[in-house]
N, C-alpha and C positions, 0 to 999 in steps of 0.2 A: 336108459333114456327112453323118454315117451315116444312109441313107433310113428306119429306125426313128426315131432319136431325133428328124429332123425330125417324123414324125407322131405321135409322142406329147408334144411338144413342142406342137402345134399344137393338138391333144385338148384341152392342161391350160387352153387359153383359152376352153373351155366350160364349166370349171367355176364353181360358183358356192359361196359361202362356207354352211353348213353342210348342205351334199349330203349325202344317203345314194346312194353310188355303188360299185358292181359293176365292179371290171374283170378282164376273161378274160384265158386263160394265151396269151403269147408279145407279140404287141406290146403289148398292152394293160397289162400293168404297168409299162412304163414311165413312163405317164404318171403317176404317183406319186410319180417323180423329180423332176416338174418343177411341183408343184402353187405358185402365184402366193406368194410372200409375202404372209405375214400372215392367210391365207386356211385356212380351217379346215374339211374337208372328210373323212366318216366312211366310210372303206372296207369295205364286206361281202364277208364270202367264202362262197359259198355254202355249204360246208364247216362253217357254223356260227359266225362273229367277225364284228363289228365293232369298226374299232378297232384293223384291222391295219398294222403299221409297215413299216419296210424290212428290207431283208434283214438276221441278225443279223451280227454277225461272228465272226469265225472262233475256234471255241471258245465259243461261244454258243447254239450251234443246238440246240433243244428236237424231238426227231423229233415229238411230238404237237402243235406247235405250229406249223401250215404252211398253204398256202392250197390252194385247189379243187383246183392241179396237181399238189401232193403236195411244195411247194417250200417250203421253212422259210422263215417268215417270224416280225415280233416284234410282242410287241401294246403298242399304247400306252398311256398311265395313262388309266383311265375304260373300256376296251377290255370287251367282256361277249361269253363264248361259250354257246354253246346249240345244241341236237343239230338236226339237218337238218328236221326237220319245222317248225319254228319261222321256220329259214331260207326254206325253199320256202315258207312261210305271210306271209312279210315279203314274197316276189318276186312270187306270184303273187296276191297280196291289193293290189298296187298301188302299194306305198311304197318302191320304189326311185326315187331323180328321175332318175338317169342309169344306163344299163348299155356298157359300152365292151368292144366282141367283134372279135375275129378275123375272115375273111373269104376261104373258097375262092373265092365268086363274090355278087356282085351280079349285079339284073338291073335293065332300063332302068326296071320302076317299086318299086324299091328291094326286093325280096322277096333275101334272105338264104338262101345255100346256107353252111354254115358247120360241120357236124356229123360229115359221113362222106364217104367217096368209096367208090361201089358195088365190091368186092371187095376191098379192102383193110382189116384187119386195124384193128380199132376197141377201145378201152378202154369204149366205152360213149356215151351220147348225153350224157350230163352236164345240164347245167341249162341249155342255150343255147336249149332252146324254151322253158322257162319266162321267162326273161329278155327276150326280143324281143317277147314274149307280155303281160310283164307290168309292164315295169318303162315309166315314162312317157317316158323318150328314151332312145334305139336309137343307137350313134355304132359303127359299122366302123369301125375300124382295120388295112388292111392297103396291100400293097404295089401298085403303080397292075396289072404284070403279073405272069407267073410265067412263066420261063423262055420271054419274050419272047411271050406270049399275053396277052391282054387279059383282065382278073379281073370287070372290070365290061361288060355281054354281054348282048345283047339277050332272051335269055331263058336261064335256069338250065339247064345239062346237067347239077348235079348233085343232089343230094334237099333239097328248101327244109328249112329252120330254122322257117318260121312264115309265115305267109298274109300277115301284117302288115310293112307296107313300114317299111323303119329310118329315121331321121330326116336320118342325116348318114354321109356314109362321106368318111372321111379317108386319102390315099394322099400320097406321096412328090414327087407334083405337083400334086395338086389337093381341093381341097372341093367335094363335089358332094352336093345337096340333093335333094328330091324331094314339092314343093307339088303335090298335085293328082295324085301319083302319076308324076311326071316328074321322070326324072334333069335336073337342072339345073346346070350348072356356075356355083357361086359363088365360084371364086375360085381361081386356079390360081398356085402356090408361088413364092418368089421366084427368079426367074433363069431360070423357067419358062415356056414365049408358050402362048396358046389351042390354037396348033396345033397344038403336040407334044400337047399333053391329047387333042386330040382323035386323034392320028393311034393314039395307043397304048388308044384306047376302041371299043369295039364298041358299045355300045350307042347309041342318038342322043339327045347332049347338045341339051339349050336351052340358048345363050352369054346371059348377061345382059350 
């Protein structure tokens, strides 16, 4: 299985039936693909929507109609849009229940690098400190390394996201938590042993 669709696959069993949930651009919308039947859950885009649908199809796409990443998306019946202030007044006022983000690095007690890499050419910080900041659970989504280096690392080399430790980060092998500010390994993918999690981790897991 494609190591995306398994972790966003894996995401959608967090969710819970009338969410108001945030998810950021690249893995993180996948998990919208795969939300439980029957289960009915309100997507924001910080951009302004709730209410956003899937992609449209072709010959359907509205250019003013698109999400945080500038990707056309379609809005559902009930769906209400509203200018950025409103949005950032919904994120950082506290009533998101879930935000689902991307991930340069993790660090062993869950602090989030996820925004910039120092000299590299950036569209902007976007809403990823407001979100990790403000929304009540924090869920990374990304790949366990990156060109065979380990993502999750005993302390951040690159500029944190937010002070505040994220709840859950989900990778291609493993679930790994963080009670009491300690990367915890809760559960590592199927077909996957402890030991590869750990061999591909720098930071120092607690095996439950």
């Amino acid at each position: 299985m494609d190591p995306q669709i398994r972790i966003a696959q894996r995401i959608a069993r967090e969710l819970r039936d009338g969410m108001l949930v945030n998810l950021g651009i690249g893995i993180p919308t996948l998990v919208a693909n795969y939300v439980p039947a029957g289960m009915h859950v309100f997507f924001q885009s910080e951009n302004g929507l709730i209410g956003t649908g899937p992609v449209p199809e072709q010959g359907m796409t509205l250019r003013w109609l698109t999400d945080a990443g500038g990707k056309p998306v379609t809005a559902l019946p009930g769906a209400s849009a509203f200018d950025s202030a409103m949005s950032f007044a919904l994120i950082r006022g506290g009533h998101l229940d879930l935000t689902v983000l991307g991930g340069l690095q993790v660090d062993q007690h869950g602090r989030l690098a996820n925004w910039m890499v120092p000299g590299k050419m950036i569209p902007g910080m976007g809403g990823a400190m407001d979100l990790v900041t403000g929304a009540k659970r924090v869920i990374v989504a990304m790949q366990h390394t990156a060109k065979g280096r380990p993502k999750i690392v005993r302390e951040c080399s690159l500029p944190l996201t937010s002070a505040r430790s994220v709840d859950l980060v989900v990778t291609e092998l493993a679930v790994i938590a963080f009670p009491d500010g300690r990367a915890t390994l809760i559960e590592a993918a199927e077909g996957v042993t402890v030991e590869e999690v750990l061999a591909a981790t720098e930071a120092e897991l607690i095996v439950l």
